[in-house]
Wavefront OBJ file of the C-alpha trace (Angstrom):
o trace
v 201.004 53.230 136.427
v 203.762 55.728 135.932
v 204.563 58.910 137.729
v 203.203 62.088 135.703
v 204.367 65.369 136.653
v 202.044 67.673 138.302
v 201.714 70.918 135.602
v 202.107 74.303 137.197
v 199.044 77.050 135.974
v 201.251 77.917 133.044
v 201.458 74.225 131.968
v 205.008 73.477 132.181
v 206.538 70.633 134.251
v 209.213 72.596 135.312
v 208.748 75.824 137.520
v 211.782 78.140 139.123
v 211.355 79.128 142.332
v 213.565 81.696 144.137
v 214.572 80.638 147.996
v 216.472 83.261 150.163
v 218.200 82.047 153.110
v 220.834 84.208 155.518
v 224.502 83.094 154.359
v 225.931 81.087 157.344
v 229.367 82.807 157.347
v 228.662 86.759 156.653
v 224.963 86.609 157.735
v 224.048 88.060 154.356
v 220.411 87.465 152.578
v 221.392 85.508 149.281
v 218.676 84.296 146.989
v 219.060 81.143 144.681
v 217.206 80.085 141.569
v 215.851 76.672 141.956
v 214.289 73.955 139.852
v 211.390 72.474 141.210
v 209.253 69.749 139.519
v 207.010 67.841 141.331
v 205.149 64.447 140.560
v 201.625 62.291 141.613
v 202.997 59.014 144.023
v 201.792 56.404 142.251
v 199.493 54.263 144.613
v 200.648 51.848 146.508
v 201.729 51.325 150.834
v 205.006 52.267 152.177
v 206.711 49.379 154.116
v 206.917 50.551 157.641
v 202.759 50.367 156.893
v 202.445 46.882 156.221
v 203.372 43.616 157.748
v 207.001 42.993 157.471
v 207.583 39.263 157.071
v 210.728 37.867 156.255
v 209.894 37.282 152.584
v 209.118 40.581 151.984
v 212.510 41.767 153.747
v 214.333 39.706 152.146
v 212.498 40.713 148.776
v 213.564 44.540 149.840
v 216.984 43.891 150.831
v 217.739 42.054 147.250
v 216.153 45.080 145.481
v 218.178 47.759 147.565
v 221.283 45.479 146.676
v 221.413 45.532 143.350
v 220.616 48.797 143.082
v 223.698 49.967 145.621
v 225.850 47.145 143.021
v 224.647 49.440 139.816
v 226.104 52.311 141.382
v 229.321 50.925 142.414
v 231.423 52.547 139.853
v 228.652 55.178 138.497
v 230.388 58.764 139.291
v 228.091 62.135 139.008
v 229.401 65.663 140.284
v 226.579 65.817 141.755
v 227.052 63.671 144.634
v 229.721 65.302 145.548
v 227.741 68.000 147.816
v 225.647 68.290 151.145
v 222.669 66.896 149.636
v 219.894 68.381 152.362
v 217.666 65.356 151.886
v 220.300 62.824 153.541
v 218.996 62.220 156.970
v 222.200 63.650 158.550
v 221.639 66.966 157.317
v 217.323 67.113 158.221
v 217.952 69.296 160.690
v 218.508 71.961 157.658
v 215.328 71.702 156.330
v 213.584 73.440 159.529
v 213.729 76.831 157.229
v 211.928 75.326 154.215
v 209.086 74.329 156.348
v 207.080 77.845 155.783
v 207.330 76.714 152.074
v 205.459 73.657 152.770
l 1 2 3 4 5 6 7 8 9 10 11 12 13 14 15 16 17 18 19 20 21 22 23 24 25 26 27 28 29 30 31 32 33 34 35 36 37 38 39 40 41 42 43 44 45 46 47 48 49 50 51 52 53 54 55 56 57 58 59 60 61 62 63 64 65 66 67 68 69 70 71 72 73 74 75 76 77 78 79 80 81 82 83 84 85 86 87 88 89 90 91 92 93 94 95 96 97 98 99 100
């Protein structure tokens, strides 16, 4: 199985949304265009939901390895910014939650 996008009513993969969110420093309303695409999960268990043996850790570990050694030396301007979905910024996403 793959992952397929979910189409929005108009058909496209793709939809813009617009957020608004109260600047932290001047306390002004400022609304951003974002890009939202969403997609099916593809069946399947997560691993905190089955029985971790040490196989299967060991199985994970090796995957999550190679994948950190592929990025090594891969550069993107993109990760250099407060992305909100690393854990140390969750707190952040309290004001999305009415979006939910």
């Amino acid at each position: 199985l793959t992952n397929a996008p979910v189409l929005a009513k108009d058909g496209k993969d793709v939809v813009f949304v617009e957020l608004v969110r109260k600047d932290e420093g001047s306390g002004e309303l400022v609304t951003r265009k974002h890009a939202m695409r969403v997609l099916e999960f593809i069946p399947g268990k997560v691993l905190g939901d089955i029985e971790q043996t040490d196989d299967l850790l060991v199985q994970a570990g090796e995957l999550i390895g190679r994948v950190d050694e592929v990025f090594q030396n891969f550069d993107h301007i993109g990760f250099h910014r407060n992305h909100l979905w690393d854990l140390k910024h969750s707190l952040k996403l309290r004001e999305f939650v009415g979006h939910i």
